[in-house]
Backbone bond lengths (Angstrom), bond angles and torsions (degrees), N, CA, C in turn:
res aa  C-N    CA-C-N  psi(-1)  N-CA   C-N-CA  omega(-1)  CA-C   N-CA-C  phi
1 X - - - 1.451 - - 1.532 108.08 -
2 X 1.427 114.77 131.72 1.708 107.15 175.01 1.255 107.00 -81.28
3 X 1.302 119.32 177.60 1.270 146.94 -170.63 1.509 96.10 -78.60
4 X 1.445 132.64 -48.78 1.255 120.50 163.83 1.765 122.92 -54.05
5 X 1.261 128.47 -36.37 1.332 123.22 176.59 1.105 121.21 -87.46
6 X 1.606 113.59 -10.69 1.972 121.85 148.86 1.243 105.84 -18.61
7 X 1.979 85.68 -75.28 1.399 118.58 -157.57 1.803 112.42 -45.39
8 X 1.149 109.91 -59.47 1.313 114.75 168.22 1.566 121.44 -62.20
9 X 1.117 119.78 -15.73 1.350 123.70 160.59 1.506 117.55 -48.84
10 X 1.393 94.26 -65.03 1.467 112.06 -166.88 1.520 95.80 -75.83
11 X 1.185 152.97 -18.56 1.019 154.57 159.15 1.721 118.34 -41.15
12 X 1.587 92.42 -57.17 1.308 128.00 -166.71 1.920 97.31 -59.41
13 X 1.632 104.13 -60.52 1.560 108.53 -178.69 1.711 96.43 -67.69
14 X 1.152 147.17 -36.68 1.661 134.44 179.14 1.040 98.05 -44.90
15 X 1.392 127.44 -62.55 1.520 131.77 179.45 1.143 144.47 -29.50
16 X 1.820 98.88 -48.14 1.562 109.60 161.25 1.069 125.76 -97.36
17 X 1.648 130.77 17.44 1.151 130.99 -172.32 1.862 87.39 -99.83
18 X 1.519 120.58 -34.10 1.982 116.12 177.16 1.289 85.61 -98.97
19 X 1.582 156.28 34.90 1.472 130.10 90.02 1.099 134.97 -25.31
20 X 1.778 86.76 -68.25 2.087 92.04 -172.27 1.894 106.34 -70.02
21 X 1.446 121.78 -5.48 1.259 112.73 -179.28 1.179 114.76 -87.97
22 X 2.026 114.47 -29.71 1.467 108.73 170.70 1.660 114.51 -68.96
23 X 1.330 100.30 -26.71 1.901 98.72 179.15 1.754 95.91 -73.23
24 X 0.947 139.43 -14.80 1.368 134.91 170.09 1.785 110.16 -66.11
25 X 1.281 113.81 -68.63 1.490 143.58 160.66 1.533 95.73 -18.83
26 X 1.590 101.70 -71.52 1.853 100.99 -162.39 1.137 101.16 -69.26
27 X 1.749 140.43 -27.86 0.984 125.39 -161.87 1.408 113.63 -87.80
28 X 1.271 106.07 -29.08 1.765 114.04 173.50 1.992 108.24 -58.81
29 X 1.052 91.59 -63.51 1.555 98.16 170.95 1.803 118.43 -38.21
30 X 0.820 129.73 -30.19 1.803 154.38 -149.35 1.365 80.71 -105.24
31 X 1.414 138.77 -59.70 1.289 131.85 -162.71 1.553 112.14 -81.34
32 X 1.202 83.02 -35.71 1.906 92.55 -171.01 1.790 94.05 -72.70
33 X 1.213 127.88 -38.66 1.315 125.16 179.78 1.628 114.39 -56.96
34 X 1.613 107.90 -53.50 1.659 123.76 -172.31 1.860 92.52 -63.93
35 X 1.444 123.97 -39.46 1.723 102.11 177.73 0.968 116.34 -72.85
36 X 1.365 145.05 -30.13 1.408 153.98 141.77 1.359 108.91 -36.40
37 X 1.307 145.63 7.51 1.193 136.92 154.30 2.116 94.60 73.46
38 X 0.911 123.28 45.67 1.538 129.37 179.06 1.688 93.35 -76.25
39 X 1.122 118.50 148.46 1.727 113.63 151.69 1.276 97.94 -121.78
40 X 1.479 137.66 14.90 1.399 116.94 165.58 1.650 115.95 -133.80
41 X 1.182 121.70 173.43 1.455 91.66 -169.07 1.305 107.46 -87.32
42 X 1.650 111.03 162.00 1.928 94.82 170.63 1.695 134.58 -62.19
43 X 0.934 104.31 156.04 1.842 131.47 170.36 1.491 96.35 -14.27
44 X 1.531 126.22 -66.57 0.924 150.44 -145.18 1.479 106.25 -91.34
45 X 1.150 115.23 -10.73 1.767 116.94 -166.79 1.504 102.32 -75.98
46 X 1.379 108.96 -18.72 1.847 125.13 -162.38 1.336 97.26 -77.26
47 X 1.508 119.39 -70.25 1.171 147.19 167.40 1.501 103.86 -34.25
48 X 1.167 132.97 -101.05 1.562 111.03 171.26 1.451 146.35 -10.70
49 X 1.160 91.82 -64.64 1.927 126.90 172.28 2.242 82.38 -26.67
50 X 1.650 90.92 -71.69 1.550 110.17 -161.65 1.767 105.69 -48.78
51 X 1.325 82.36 -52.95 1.793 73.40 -176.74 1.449 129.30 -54.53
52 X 1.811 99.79 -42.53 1.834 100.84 161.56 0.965 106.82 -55.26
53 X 1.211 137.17 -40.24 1.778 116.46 -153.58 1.591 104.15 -74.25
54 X 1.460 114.69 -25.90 1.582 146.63 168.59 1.306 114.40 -44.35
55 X 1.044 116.79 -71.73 1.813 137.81 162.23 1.589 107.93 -35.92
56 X 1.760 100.16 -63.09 1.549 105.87 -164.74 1.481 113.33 -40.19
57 X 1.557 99.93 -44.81 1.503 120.22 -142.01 1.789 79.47 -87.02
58 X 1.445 139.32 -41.34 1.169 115.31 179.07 1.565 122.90 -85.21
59 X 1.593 115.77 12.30 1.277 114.12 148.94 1.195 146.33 -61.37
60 X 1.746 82.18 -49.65 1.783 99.35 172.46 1.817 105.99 -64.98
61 X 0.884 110.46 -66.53 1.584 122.38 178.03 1.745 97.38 -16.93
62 X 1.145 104.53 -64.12 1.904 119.70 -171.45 1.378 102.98 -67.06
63 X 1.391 124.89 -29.19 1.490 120.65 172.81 1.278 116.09 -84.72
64 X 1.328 143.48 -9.54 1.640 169.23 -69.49 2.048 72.31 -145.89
C-alpha cells in the first residue's frame, strides 16, 4: 500500500467513525420525537439521512 492510499485510508475510517455519530444523532432525535408523541419523523431526519448517504459515497470513492 503507498503512503498515498494510507492517507486515504485513514481518511476513509475518519469518515465512518462521524457516520456512526450521525446514525447516533438521527437515532437520538427519532426517540426523543416517538416520546413526544411525533407521528412524523423530525425536520432534521432528512438532513442527516443526506449527509450519510454524503459521507458513504465519499468513502467508497477514497477506498476506490
Amino acid at each position: 500500500m503507498t503512503e498515498r492510499s494510507e492517507h486515504y485510508e485513514r481518511i476513509a475510517d475518519q469518515l465512518e467513525t462521524i457516520v456512526a455519530d450521525l446514525d447516533e444523532i438521527a437515532f437520538d432525535e427519532l426517540r426523543l420525537a416517538a416520546a413526544e408523541g411525533a407521528t412524523e419523523r423530525p425536520p432534521s431526519d432528512k438532513r442527516l439521512t443526506a449527509a450519510r448517504r454524503s459521507l458513504e459515497k465519499a468513502i467508497h470513492l477514497l477506498r476506490q
